[in-house]
N, C-alpha and C positions, 0 to 999 in steps of 0.2 A: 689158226694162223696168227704169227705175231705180229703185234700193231702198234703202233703211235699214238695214243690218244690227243685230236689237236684241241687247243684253248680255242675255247669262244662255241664252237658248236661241238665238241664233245664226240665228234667222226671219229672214228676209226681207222686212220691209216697204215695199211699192211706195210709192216715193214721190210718186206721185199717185193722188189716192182719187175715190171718189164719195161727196160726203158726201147722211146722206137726211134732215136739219133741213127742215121745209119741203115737201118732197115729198109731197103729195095721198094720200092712200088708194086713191082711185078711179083715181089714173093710176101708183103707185107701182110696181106687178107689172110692167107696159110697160115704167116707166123703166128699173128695175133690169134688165130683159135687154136693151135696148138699149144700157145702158150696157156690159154686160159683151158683146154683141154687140160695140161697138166699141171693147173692149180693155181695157177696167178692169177690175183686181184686187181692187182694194180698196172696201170697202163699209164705211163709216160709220155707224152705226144707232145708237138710242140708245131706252132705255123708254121716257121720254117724249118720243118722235117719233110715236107711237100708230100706225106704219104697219112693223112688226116683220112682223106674220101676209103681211102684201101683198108685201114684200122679199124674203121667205122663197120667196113664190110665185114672183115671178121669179126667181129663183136655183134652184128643183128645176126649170123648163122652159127657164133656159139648160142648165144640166146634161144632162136627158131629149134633148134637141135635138142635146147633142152639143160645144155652145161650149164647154164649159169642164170640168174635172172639180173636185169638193169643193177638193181637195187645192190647188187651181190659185189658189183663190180666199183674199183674206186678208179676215175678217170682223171685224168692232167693233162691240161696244156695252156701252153703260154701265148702271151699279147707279144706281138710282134715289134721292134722298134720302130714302124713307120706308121703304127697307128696308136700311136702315146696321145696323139690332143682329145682331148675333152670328148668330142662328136664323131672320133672313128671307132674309139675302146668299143662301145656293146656293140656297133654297126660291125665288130670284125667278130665278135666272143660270138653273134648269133651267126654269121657268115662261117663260125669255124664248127658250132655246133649242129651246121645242117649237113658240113662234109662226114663228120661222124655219123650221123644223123640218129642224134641222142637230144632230150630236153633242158639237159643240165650237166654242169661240168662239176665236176667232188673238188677239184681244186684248180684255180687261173691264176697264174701265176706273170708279174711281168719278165720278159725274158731277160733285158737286160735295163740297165737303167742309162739308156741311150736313147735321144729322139732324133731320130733321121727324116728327111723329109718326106711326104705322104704320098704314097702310089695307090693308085685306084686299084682295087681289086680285077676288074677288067682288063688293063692292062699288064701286068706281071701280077704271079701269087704262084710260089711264095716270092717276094721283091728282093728277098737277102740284103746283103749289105750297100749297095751298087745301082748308081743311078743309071742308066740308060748307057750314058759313054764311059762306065764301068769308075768312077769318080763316086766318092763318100759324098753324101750334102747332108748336114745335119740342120736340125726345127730344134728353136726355143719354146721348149715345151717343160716346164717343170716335172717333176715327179708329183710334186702337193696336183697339179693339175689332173694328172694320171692317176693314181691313187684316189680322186675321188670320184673316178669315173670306175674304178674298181669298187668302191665302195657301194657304188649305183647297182652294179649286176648280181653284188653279195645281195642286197635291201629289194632287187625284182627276182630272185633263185637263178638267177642263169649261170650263179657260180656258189655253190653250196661254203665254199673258202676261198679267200683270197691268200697270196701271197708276195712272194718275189726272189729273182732269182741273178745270183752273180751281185750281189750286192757287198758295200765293205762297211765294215762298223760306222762309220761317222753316218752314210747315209741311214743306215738303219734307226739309230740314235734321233735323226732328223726327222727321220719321216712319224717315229713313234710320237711327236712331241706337237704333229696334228691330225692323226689319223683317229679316228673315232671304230672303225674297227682295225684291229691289230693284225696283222699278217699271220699266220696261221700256219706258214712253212717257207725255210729258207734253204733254196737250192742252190750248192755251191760244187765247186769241183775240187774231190777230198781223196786222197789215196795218203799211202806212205810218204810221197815225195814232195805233197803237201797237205801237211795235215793241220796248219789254219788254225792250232789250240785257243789263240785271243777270242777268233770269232764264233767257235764254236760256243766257247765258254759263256759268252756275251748270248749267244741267242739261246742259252738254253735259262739264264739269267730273265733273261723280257720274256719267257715261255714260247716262242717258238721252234717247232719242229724241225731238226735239219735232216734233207734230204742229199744224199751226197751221189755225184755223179762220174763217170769217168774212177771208177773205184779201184780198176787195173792199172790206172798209170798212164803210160805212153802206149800199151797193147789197144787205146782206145783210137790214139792219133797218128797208128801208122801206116794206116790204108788212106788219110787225106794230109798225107806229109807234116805232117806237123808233130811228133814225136821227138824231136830233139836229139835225138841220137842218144837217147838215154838208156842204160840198160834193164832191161825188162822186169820188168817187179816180179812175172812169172817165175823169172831163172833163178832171181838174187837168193842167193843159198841160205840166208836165213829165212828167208819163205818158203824154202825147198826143204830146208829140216826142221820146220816147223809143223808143218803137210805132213811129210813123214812121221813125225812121231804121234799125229792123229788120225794117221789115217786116211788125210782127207787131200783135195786136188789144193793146188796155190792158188787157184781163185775162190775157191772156200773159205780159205786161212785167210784171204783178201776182203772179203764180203765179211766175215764172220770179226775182223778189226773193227770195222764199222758197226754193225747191228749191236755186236756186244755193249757196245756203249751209247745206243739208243740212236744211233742214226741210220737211216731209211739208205735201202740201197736198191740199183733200178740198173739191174746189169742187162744186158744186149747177148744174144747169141742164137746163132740160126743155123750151131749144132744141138738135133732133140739132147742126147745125153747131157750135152752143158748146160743147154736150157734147164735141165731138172737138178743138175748137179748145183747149179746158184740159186734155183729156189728152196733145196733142202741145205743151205747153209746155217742153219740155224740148232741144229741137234746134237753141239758140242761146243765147250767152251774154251775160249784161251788163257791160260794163266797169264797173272798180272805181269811177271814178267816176261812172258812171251809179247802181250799188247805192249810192252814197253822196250822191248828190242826193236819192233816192228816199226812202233812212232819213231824210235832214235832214227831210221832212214830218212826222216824230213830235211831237205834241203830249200825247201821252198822252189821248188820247183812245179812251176807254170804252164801248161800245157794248152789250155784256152784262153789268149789272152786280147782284146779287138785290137789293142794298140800293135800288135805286129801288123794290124790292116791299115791302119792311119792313126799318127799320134794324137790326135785331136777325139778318139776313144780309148784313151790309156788311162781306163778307170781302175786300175789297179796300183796305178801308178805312186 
């Protein structure tokens, strides 16, 4: 399978994942072993994806069954924004790795570089964005604060890599210039409609890995409204005769923009055939000017953005 190799520990990351954004609770445990039934490595996860305990299940009865062993498998998931201070980072990374119920994470990533005020695990999990009477409150909590509590769980193995995710140049810049280990992979949301070339370029520059999410566009954000009324990367007919003349589905030609040029892609889908159809995207190439018709779609268009939830997270801004 194709891989990533990250700086600093020399892993392995398969460069197609399964991402579980979106993935049901109730059908979660199926997915996840049928996914790694049909060849994926890589598992995507995240706190607030509220379906950690159900991933985990399928992942200890691929295991038990025999598909796969721990070791075989590269796992992700992210730090939540209400546990950025200092004293909740490993109290949630080991709270997150008993819902998996695995030893160690291949890569923790911060999810966003937001601190929001801190909810007890007892009381709401996952806390999402929303205090109680459904109001933002945000915590003065640095990232240098954060970051060396990620540093703590790389230096005890509770996280094999660190990274971070939804980040913009400057802070990246910033954080490199006290971080003692280096981020390891940078999770951002990359399709045609935004394809982000400053920051790409920038983190392949510092040596980390980018991992790109939301790889279809708006096909990602139109079951939780947020899609924009943009038209579908699936349809756009230079995706559609590009496909054609390979052969291959538009979410292939989709996937296959990315990996070609060495970015990790962690697509979703909970039909088998598609499932398999985005893990075998990788057995054909695009011509340079086909990946360069495909970038010209860039409009910078935004699809995950918190500031549409309150200004005062308009880290893109």
């Amino acid at each position: 399978m194709a891989s990533v190799v990250l700086k600093g520990t020399g892993q392995k990351m398969p460069l197609v994942g399964f991402g579980l954004w979106k993935v049901t609770r109730s059908s979660c445990a199926d997915t996840v072993y049928n996914a790694i039934k049909h060849g994926y490595r890589l598992l995507d996860g995240a706190g607030d994806y509220g379906n950690e305990k159900e991933a985990g299940e399928g992942v200890a009865r691929a295991i038990k069954d025999g598909l796969v062993k721990r070791e075989e498998l590269f796992i992700t998931s992210k730090l939540w924004n209400t546990y950025h201070a200092r004293e909740h980072v490993r109290t949630l990374a080991e709270y997150q790795l008993k819902l998996w119920g695995i030893d160690y994470f291949d890569l923790f990533l911060i999810h966003f570089p937001v601190s929001l005020k801190f909810v007890e695990v007892e009381h709401r999990y996952p806390p999402e964005w929303f205090g109680d009477d459904g109001k933002v409150y945000l915590q003065d909590t640095p990232i240098q604060e954060t970051w060396e509590a990620m540093e703590a769980l790389h230096a005890a193995g509770i996280a094999k890599n660190i990274g971070i995710s939804n980040f913009s140049g400057a802070l990246i810049l910033d954080l490199m210039r006290y971080a003692r280990v280096h981020p390891a992979v940078l999770q951002i949301e990359h399709h045609p409609y935004l394809t982000q070339e400053p920051l790409v370029k920038l983190a392949k520059e510092l040596g980390i890995a980018i991992t790109a999410y939301s790889s279809f566009g708006p096909q990602s954000f139109i079951e939780v409204n947020m899609d924009r009324d943009a038209k579908l990367l699936m349809d756009h007919h230079i995706v559609t005769q590009i496909a054609s003349a390979h052969g291959k589905t538009p979410a292939q030609v989709l996937l296959r923009w990315a990996t070609q040029r060495g970015i990790a892609v962690i697509p979703k889908s909970n039909n088998e055939q598609r499932l398999m159809q985005n893990l075998h995207c990788i057995d054909f190439n695009l011509s340079p000017e086909q990946i360069k018709e495909i970038s010209a779609l860039n409009h910078n268009l935004r699809f995950n953005d918190p500031g549409d939830i309150d200004v005062r997270l308009s880290i893109f801004a």
